[in-house]
Steps between C-alpha positions, in 0.01 A plus 500: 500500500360285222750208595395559914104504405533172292669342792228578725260388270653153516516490879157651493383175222656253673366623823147471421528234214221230635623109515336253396293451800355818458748710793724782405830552731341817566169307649722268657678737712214717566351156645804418695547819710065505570638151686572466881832313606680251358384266215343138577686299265695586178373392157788280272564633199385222290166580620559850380628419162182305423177725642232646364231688528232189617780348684568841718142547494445125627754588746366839640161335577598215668721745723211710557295192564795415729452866722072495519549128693790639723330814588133248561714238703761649594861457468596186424632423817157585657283277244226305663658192384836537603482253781388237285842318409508152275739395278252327260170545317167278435121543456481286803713726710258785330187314598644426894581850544188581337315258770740681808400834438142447441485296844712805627305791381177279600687478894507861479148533438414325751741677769459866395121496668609331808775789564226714618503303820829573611450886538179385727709262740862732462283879539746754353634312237425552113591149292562530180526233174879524497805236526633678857094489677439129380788418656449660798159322535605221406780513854181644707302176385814290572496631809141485597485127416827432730277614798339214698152437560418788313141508449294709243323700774846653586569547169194685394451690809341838441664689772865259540686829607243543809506150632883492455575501884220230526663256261816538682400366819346223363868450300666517900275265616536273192847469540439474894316229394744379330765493799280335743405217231898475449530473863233258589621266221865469708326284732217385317348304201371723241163332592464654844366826308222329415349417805249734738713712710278736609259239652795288621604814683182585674526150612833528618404817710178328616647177681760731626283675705422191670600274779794296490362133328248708272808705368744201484260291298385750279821652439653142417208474278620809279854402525433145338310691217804739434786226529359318189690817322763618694864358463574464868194398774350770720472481837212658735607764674337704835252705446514771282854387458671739239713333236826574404563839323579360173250198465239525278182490731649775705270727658198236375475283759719274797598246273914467465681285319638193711876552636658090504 
């Protein structure tokens, strides 16, 4: 029994016998089993051979130092500067990144008032200061300043959703516009848009209404003013003569384009 006890007493000595750097086996493995999965990294034994008590304590702060900055930031792969990536170091790169955030943080300054706009012009919809609504706005203002002739009445209307219908008929007859202009411009110099049609029309319909010399006269009279911008001559028709479907001044007036 003697012989047994004094063996235990040596596993027992050796078991709790404290190293140099101040750890017993006992405290290690009491350490390692309070631990969750597998270790980081494994420690060479020439480390081992050499520590002490300042070195392990040297070592346990900067590891604790190490866990308060990844449980403030993050993990690692999460850190606020993680999608900064150069492959060398200067004060002058320090001092230009310096300059780019401060103009950036300034930008957002400047933008984060402004946003309060958006719910007034979009009603139902909350913008907030992140990455995913600035881009957003940034499409919506992309896409605002692609629209033609926008003006800042439209823009800023107070009641857009009301006068919706209203600003679609005047976007059918802008592009109806648009066809005839097309079409007149087939047979005409851009030029001929300038001129009075509405009184050349009247006219048109006045002599008309006359007697045969009267109407002649004053209809050659019009069609000398148009020729000077049409490609081909017109010719003076009857009265009220219709012109062809497709001509321009169809449904204006008797004026058709010359057949040679």
């Amino acid at each position: 029994m003697l012989q047994l006890r004094a063996e235990l007493n040596g596993y027992t000595e050796a078991l709790h016998k404290e190293y140099p750097f101040g750890i017993s086996l006992y405290d290690a493995i009491i350490h390692y089993q309070s631990t969750d999965g597998e270790p980081c990294f494994d420690i060479p034994q020439s480390y081992l051979d050499t520590l002490n008590k300042e070195t392990f304590s040297e070592w346990k702060e900067a590891v604790e130092t190490l866990v308060r900055t990844a449980n403030a930031c993050g993990h690692p792969y999460q850190h606020p500067l993680s999608g900064i990536s150069i492959a060398e170091y200067s004060s002058a790169i320090k001092e230009e990144a310096a300059q780019l955030l401060s103009t950036f943080i300034d930008l957002l300054s400047t933008i984060q008032p402004k946003l309060s706009v958006f719910p007034t012009l979009l009603k139902d919809t909350d913008m907030y200061p992140t990455r995913m609504d600035f881009q957003t706005t940034a499409d919506i203002v992309r896409k605002v300043l692609d629209i033609p002739e926008l003006t800042p009445g439209l823009l800023t209307a107070s009641s857009l959703s009301e006068t919706l219908d209203e600003y679609r008929e005047v976007s059918a007859r802008g592009r109806k516009r648009d066809e005839i202009k097309a079409t007149v411009e087939t047979g005409f110099t851009k030029e001929i848009l300038e001129i009075n049609a509405t009184q050349m029309l009247a006219e048109w319909n006045r002599v008309s209404a006359q007697w045969f010399l009267p109407r002649y006269f004053g209809q050659k009279k019009i069609k000398k003013a148009i020729n000077l911008y049409a490609f081909e001559a017109c010719q003076t028709g009857s009265r009220q003569a219709p012109a062809p479907p497709n001509h321009p001044l169809s449904g204006r007036s008797g004026i058709r384009p010359e057949t040679r």
